[in-house]
N, C-alpha and C positions, 0 to 999 in steps of 0.2 A: 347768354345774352341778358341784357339788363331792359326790363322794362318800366316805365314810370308814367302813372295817370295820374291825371288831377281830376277833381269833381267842385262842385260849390259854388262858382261863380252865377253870377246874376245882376238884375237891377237892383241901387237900393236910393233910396236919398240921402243927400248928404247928410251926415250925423249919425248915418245908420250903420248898421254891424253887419256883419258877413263873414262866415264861416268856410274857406279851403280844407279839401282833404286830401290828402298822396297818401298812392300804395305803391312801392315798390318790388317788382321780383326778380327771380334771375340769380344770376351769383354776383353778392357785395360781402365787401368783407365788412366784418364789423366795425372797422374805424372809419370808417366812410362816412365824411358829415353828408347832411343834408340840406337843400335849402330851398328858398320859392325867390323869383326873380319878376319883373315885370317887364312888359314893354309898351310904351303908350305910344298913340299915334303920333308920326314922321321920328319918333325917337328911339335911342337904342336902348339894347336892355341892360338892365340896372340891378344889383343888388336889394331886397328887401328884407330877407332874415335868413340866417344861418343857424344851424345847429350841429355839434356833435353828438358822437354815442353817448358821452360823458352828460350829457346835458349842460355844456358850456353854448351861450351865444352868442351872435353879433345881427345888428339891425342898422339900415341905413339911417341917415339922420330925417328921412322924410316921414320915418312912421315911428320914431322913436317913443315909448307912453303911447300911443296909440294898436300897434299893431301886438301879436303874440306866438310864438314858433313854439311849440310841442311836440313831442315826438316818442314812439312805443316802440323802443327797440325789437319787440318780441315778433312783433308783426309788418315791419320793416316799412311803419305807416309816420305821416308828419302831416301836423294841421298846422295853420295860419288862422289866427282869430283877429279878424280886423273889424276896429273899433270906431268911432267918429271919422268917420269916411269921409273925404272931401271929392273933389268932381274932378282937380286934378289925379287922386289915385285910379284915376280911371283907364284900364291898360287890359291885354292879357298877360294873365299869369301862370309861370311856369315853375313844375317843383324841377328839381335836378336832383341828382346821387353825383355827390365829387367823390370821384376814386383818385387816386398815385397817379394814373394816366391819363384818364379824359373823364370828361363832364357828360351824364347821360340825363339827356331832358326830357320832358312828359311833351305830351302835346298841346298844352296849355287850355286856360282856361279862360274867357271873358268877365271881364269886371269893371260894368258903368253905373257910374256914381254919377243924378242928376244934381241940378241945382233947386 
């Protein structure tokens, strides 16, 4: 089984920084990107940054320069360093493990961003 937690979320004001962390366990193989997704209220979820083992990215164009995906293969962990926050990023966020067959998600994390 694969398990995935998130931690970090919180209130911040806009402008403000906030730090995500994921652990992952279980059996992943090592080519298995990783990534953190959101969902804001009445909306569906969305891509906001990708990573693989390699340390190759990709980021949506909403937090593009603003946001930051990391990740320590050793310890099967990936953060999100989100920068100039705005009150639209305001959503919960979810890390995932993309394996060859399906997508195993955390149980997500809250993140409101006032004005």
């Amino acid at each position: 089984q694969v398990h995935v937690v998130e931690s970090g979320g919180g209130l911040v004001q806009a402008g403000g920084s906030l730090r995500l962390s994921c652990a992952a366990s279980g059996t992943i193989f090592s080519s298995d990107p990783m990534g953190w997704y959101r969902q804001g209220p009445g909306k569906q979820r969305e891509l906001v940054a990708r990573i693989t083992r390699g340390g190759n990215t990709n980021y949506g164009d909403s937090v593009k320069g603003r946001f930051t995906i990391s990740r320590d293969n050793a310890k099967n962990t990936v953060s999100l360093q989100m920068n100039s926050l705005k009150p639209e990023d305001t959503a919960v966020y979810y890390c995932a493990v993309v394996s060859a067959i399906r997508t195993y998600w955390g149980q997500g994390t809250q993140v409101t961003v006032s004005s």
